[in-house]
Backbone as CSV, one residue per row, in Angstrom:
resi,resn,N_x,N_y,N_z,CA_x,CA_y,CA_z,C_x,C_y,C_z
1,UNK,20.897,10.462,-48.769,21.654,9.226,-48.499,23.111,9.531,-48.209
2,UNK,23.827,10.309,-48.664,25.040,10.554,-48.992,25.209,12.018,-47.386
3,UNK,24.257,12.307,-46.788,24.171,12.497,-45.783,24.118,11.617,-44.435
4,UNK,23.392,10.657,-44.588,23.242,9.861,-43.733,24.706,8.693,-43.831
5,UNK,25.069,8.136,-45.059,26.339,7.628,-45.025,27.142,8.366,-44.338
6,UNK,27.694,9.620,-44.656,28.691,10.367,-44.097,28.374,10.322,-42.506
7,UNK,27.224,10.662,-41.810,27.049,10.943,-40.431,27.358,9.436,-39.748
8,UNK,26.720,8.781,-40.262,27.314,6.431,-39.767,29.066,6.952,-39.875
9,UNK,29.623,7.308,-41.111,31.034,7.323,-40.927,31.841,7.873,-39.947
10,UNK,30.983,9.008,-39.295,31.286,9.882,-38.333,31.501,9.124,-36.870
11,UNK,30.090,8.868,-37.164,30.312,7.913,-35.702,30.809,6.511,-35.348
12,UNK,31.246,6.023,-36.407,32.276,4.832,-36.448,33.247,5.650,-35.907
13,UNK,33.822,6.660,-36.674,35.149,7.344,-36.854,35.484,7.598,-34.765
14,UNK,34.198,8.118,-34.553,34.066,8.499,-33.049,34.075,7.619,-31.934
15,UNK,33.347,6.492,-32.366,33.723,5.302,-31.797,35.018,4.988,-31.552
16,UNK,35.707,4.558,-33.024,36.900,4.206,-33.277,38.072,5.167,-31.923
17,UNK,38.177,6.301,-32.284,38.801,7.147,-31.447,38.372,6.978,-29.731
18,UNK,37.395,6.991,-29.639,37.122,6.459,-27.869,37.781,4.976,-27.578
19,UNK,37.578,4.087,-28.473,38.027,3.081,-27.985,40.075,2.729,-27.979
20,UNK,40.369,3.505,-28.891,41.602,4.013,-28.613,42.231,4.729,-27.911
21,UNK,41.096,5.893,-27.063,41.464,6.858,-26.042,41.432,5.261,-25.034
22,UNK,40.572,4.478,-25.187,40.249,3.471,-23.986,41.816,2.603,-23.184
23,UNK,41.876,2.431,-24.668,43.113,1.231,-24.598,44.342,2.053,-24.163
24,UNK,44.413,3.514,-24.253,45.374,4.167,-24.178,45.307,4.641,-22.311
25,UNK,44.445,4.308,-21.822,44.180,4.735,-20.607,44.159,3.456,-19.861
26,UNK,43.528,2.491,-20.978,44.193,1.347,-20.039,45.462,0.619,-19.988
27,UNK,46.370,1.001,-21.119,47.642,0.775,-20.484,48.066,1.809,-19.540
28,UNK,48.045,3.029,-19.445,48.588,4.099,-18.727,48.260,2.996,-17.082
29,UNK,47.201,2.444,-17.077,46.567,2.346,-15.628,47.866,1.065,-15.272
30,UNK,48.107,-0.038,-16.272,48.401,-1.128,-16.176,50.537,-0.854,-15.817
31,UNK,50.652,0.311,-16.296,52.231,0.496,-16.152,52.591,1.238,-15.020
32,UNK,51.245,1.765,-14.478,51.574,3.081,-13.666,50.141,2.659,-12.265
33,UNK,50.353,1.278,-11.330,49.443,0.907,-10.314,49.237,2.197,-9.425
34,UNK,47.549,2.358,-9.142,46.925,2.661,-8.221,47.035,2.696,-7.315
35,UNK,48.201,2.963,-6.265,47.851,2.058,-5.077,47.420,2.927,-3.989
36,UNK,46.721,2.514,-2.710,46.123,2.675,-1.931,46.852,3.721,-0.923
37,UNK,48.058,3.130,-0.866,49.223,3.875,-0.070,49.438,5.263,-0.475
38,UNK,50.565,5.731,0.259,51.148,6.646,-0.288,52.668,6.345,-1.240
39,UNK,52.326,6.733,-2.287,53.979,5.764,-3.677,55.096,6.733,-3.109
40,UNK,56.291,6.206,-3.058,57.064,6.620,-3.099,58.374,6.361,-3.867
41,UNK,57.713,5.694,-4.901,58.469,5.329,-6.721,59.407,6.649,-6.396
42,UNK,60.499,6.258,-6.707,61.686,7.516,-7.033,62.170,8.162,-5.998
43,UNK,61.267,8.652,-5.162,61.797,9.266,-3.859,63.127,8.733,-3.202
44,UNK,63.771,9.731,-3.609,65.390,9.659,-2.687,65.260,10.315,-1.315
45,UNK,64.382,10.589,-1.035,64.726,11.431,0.746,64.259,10.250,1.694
46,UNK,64.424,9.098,1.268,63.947,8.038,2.624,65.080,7.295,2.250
47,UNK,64.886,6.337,3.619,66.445,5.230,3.054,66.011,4.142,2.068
48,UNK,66.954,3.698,1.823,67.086,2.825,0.452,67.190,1.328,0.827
49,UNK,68.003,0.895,2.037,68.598,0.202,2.753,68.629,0.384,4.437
50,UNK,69.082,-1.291,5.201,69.274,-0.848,6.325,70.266,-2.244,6.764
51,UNK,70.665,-1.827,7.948,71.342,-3.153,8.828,71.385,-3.356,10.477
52,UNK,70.536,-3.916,10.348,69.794,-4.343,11.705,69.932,-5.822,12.437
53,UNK,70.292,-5.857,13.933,69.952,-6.988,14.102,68.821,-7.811,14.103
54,UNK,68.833,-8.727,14.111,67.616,-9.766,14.363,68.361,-10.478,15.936
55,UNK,66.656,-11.161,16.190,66.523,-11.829,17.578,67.871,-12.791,17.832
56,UNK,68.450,-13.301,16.343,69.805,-14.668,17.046,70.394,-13.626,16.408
57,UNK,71.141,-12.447,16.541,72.363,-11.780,16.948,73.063,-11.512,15.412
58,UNK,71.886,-11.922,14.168,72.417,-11.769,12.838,72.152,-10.319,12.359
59,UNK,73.118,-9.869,11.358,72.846,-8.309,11.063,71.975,-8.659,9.915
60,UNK,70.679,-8.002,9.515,69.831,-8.190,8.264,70.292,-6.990,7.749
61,UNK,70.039,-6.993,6.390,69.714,-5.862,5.238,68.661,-6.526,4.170
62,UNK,68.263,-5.960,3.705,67.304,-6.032,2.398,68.330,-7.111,1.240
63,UNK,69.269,-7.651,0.787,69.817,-8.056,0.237,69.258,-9.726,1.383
64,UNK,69.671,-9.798,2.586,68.600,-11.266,2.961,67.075,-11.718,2.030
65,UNK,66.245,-10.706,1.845,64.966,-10.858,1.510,64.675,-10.733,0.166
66,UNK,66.003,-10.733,-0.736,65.798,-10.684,-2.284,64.922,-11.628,-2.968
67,UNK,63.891,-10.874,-3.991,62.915,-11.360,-4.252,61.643,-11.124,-3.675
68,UNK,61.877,-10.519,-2.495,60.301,-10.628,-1.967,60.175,-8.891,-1.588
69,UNK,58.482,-9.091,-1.196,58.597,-7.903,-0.918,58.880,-7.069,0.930
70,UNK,59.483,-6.436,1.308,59.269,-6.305,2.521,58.918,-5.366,3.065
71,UNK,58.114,-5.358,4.310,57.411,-4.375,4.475,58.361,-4.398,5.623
72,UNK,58.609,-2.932,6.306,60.013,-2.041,7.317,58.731,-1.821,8.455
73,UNK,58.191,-2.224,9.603,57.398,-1.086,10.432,58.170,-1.362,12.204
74,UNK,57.872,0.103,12.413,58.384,0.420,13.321,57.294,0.319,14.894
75,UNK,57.767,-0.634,15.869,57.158,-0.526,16.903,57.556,-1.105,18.323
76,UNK,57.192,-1.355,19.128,57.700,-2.092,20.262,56.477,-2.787,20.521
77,UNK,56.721,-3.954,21.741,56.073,-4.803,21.948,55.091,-4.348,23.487
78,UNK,55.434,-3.402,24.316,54.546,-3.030,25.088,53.242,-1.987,24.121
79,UNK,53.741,-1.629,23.310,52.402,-0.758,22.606,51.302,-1.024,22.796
80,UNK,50.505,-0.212,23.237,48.827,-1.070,23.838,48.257,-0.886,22.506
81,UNK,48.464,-0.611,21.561,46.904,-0.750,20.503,47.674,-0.280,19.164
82,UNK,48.406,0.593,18.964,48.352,0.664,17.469,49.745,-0.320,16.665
83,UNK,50.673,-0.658,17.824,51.611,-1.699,16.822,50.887,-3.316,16.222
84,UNK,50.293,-3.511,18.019,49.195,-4.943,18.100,48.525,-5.282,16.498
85,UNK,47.740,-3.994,16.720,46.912,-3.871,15.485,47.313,-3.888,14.084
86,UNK,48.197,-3.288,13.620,48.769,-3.447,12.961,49.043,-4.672,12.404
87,UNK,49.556,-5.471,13.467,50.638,-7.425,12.766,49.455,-7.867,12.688
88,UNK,48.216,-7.354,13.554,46.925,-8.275,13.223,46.838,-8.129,11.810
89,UNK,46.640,-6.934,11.283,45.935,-6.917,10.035,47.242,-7.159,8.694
90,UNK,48.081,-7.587,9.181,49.188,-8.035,7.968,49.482,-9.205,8.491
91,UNK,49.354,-9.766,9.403,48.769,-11.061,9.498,47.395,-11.737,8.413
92,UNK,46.431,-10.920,8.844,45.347,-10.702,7.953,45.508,-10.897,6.515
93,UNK,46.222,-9.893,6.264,46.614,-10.113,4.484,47.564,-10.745,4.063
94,UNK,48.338,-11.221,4.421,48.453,-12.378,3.842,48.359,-13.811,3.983
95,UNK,47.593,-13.846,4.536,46.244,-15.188,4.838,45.423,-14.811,3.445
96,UNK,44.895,-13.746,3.183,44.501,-13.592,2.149,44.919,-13.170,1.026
97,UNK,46.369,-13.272,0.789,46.844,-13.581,-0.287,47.542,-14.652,-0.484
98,UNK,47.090,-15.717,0.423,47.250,-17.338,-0.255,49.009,-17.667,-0.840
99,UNK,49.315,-18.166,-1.468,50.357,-18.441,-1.919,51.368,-16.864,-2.055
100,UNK,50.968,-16.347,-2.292,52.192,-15.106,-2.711,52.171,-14.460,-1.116
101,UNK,52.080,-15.216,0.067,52.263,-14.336,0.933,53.541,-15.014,1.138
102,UNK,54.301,-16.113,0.128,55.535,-16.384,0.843,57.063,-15.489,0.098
103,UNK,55.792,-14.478,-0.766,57.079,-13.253,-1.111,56.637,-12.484,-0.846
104,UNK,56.392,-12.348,0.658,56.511,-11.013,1.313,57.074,-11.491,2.958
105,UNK,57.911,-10.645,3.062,58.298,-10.150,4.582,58.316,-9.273,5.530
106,UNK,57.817,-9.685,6.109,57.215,-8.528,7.697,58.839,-8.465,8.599
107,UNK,58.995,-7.217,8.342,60.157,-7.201,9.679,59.577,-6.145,10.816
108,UNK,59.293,-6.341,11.878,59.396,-5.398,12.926,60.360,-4.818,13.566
109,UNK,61.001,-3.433,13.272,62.219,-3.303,14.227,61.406,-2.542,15.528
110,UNK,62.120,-3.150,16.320,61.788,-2.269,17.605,62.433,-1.063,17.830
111,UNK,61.772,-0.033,18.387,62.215,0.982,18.985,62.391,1.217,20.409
112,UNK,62.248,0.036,21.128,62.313,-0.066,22.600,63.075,-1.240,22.590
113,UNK,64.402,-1.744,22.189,65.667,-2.844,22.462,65.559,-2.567,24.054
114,UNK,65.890,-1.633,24.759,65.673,-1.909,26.054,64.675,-3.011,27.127
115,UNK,63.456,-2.606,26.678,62.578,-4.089,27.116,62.273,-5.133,26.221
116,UNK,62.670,-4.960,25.021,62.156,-5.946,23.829,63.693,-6.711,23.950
117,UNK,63.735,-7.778,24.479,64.905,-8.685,24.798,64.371,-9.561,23.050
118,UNK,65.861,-10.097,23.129,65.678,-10.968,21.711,64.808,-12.140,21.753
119,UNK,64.452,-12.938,23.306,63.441,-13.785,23.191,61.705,-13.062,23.281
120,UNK,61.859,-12.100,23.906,60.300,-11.339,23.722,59.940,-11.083,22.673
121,UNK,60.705,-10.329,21.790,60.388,-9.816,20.363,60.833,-10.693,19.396
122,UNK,61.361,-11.744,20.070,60.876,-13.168,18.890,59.455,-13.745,18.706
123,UNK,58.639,-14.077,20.270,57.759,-14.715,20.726,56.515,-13.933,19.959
124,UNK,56.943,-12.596,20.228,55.657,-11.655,19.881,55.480,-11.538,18.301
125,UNK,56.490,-10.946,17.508,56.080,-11.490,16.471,56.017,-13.039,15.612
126,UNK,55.931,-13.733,15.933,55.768,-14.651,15.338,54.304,-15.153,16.206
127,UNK,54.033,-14.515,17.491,52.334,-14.902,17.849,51.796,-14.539,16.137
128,UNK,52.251,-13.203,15.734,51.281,-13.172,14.485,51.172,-14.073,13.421
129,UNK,52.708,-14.353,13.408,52.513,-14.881,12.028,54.246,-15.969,12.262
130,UNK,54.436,-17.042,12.127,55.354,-17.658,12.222,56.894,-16.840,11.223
131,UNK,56.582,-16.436,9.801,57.178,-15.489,8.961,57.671,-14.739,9.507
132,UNK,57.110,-13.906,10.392,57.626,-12.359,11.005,58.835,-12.336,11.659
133,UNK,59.281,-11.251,11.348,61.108,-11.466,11.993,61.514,-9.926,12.686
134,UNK,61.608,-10.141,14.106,61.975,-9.585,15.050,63.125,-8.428,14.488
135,UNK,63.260,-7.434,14.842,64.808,-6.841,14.189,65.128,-5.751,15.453
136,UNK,66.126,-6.183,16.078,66.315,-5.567,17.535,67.538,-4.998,17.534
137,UNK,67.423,-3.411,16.839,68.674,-2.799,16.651,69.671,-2.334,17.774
138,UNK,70.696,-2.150,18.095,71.426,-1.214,18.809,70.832,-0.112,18.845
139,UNK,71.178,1.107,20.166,70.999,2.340,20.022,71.419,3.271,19.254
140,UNK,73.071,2.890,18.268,73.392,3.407,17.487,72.809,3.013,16.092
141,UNK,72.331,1.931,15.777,71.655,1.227,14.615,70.809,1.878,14.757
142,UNK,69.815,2.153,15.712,68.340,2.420,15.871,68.261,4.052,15.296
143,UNK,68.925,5.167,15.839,69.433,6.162,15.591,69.502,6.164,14.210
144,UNK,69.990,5.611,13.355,70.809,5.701,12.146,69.472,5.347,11.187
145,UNK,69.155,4.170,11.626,67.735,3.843,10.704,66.289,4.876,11.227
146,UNK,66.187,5.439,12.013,65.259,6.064,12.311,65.562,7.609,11.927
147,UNK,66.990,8.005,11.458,67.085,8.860,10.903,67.265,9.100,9.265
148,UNK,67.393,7.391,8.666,67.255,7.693,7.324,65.925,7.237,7.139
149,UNK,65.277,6.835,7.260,63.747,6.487,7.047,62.550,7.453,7.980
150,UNK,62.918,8.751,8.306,62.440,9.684,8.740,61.374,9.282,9.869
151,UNK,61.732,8.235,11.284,60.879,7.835,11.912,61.474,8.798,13.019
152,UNK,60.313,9.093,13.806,60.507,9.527,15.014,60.297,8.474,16.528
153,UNK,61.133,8.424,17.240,60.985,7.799,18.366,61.236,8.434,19.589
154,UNK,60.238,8.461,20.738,60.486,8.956,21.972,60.366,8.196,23.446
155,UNK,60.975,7.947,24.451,60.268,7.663,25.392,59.595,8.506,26.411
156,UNK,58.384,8.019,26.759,57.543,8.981,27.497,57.588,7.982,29.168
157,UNK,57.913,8.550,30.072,57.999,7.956,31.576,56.535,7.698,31.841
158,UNK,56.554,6.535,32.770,55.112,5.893,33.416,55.349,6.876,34.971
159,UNK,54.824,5.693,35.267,54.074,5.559,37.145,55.441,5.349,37.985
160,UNK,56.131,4.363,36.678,57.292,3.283,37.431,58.739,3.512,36.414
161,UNK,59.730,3.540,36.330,61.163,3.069,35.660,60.479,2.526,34.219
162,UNK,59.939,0.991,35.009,59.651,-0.070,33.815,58.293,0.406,32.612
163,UNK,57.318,0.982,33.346,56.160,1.466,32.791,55.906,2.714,31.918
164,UNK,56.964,2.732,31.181,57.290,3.964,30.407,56.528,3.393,28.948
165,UNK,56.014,4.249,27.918,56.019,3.987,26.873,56.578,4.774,25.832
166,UNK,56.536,4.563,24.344,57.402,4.575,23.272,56.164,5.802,22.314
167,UNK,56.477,7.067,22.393,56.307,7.444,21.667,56.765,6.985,19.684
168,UNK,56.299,6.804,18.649,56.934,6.798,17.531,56.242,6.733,16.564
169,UNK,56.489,6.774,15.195,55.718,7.035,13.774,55.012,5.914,13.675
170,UNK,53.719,6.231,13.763,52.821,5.029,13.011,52.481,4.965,11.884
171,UNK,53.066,4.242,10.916,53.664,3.905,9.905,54.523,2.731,9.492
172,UNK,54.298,2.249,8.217,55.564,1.525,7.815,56.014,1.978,6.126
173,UNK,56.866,0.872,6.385,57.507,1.054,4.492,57.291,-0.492,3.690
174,UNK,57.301,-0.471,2.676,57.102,-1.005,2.131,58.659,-1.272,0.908
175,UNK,58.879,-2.621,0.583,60.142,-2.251,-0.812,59.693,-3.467,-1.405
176,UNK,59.886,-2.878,-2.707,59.291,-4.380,-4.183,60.482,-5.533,-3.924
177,UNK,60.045,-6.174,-4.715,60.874,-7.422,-4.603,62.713,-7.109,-5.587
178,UNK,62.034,-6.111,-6.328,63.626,-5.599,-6.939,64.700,-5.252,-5.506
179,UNK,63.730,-4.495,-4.516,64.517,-3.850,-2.989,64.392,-2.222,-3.406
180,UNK,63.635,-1.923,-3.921,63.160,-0.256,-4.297,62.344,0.134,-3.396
181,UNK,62.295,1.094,-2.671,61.362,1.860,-1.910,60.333,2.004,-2.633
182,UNK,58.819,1.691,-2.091,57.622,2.117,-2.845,56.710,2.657,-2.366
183,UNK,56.035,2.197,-1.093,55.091,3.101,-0.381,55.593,2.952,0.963
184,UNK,54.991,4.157,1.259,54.608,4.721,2.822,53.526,4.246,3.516
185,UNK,53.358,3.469,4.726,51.727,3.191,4.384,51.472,3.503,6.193
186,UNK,50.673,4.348,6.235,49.622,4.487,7.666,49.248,2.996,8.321
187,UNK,49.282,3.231,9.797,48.586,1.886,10.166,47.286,2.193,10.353
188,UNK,46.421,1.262,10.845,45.162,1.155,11.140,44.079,1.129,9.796
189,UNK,44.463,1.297,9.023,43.857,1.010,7.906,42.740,-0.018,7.535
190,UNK,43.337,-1.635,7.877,42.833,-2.670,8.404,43.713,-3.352,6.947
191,UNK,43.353,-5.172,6.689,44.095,-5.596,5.960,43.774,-5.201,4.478
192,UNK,42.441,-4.970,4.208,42.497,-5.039,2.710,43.204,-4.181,1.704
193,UNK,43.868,-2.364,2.011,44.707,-2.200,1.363,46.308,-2.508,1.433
194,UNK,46.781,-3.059,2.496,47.737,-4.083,2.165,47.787,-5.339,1.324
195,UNK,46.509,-6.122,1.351,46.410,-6.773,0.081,46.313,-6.253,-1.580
196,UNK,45.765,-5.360,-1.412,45.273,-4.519,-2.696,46.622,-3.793,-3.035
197,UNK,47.881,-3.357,-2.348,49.092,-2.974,-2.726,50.006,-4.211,-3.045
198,UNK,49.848,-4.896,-1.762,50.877,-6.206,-1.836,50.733,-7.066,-3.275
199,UNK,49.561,-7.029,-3.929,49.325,-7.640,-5.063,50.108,-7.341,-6.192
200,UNK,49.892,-5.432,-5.687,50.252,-5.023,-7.223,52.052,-4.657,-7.242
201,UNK,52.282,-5.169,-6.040,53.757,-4.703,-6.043,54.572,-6.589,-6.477
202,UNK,53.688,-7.911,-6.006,54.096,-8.856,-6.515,53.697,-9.241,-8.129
203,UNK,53.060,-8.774,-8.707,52.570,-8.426,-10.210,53.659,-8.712,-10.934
């Protein structure tokens, strides 16, 4: 008997300890999100900030969008397929995140101000999403932000002058609603890990 008591005590005791390893792993999970992206919590080698125009001739920075979260992506409006795609699917998510998609902001800066006039790259982003806000830097702005946020931009010549396209990083950024850099995120993905980040960064 005094065998069998002791071995029940054991495995309470063992129990006990798993379910404390449990709780201990589930806060670790709850302080420290999963996310889908690539984190860039802490990282000082990207920019922090920026100041850009928008389509009516205003300079933005991240201090406009306090409180929310904003996502930085880089593209132009002739892009045949991977910028398009992109506003589709963050269009996408936040349609499906219902109410909290009104703390988040989509800025597109262009990397082609040359054909992206302030009424084109108004029209175009907001086809996606009425929210979305055009950001149509100078060549010296453009320069400056594409060199602290490590984007690359090129133009590659067409057929014609006009028919040239925009080499550049497909990619965006992401910043919490504090205005902290957090992820890096690939396009083409489609919407659901932008929802599945966007959640855990409005949390």
């Amino acid at each position: 008997m005094a065998k069998q008591s002791l071995a029940r005590m054991s495995r309470i005791f063992f129990a006990a300890c798993l379910f404390g390893v449990a709780v201990i792993v589930a806060g670790c999970g709850k302080s420290e999100p999963a996310f889908q992206n690539l984190d860039l919590t802490g990282n000082t080698q990207f920019g922090t900030d920026f100041s850009l125009t928008d389509t009516s001739g205003k300079t933005r920075s991240l201090a406009d969008y306090k409180d929310k979260a904003v996502v930085l992506f880089f593209g132009y409006t002739h892009c045949p397929d991977v910028c398009p795609t992109t506003m589709a699917e963050l269009a996408q998510a936040l349609q499906q995140l219902g109410p909290d998609a009104k703390r988040v902001q989509v800025l597109f800066v262009t990397v082609d101000p040359e054909r992206d006039t302030p009424q084109v790259l108004s029209q175009y982003v907001q086809a996606f999403n009425p929210s979305f806000v055009g950001l149509r830097p100078s060549d010296a702005q453009l320069a400056k932000v594409a060199k602290d946020f490590r984007v690359y931009y090129a133009k590659v010549p067409g057929a014609s002058p006009d028919s040239y396209t925009m080499n550049h990083t497909a990619a965006s950024y992401v910043f919490d609603p504090s205005g902290k850099l957090r992820l890096f995120v690939r396009d083409g993905q489609g919407a659901q890990p932008w929802v599945h980040d966007l959640k855990l960064l409005l949390d």
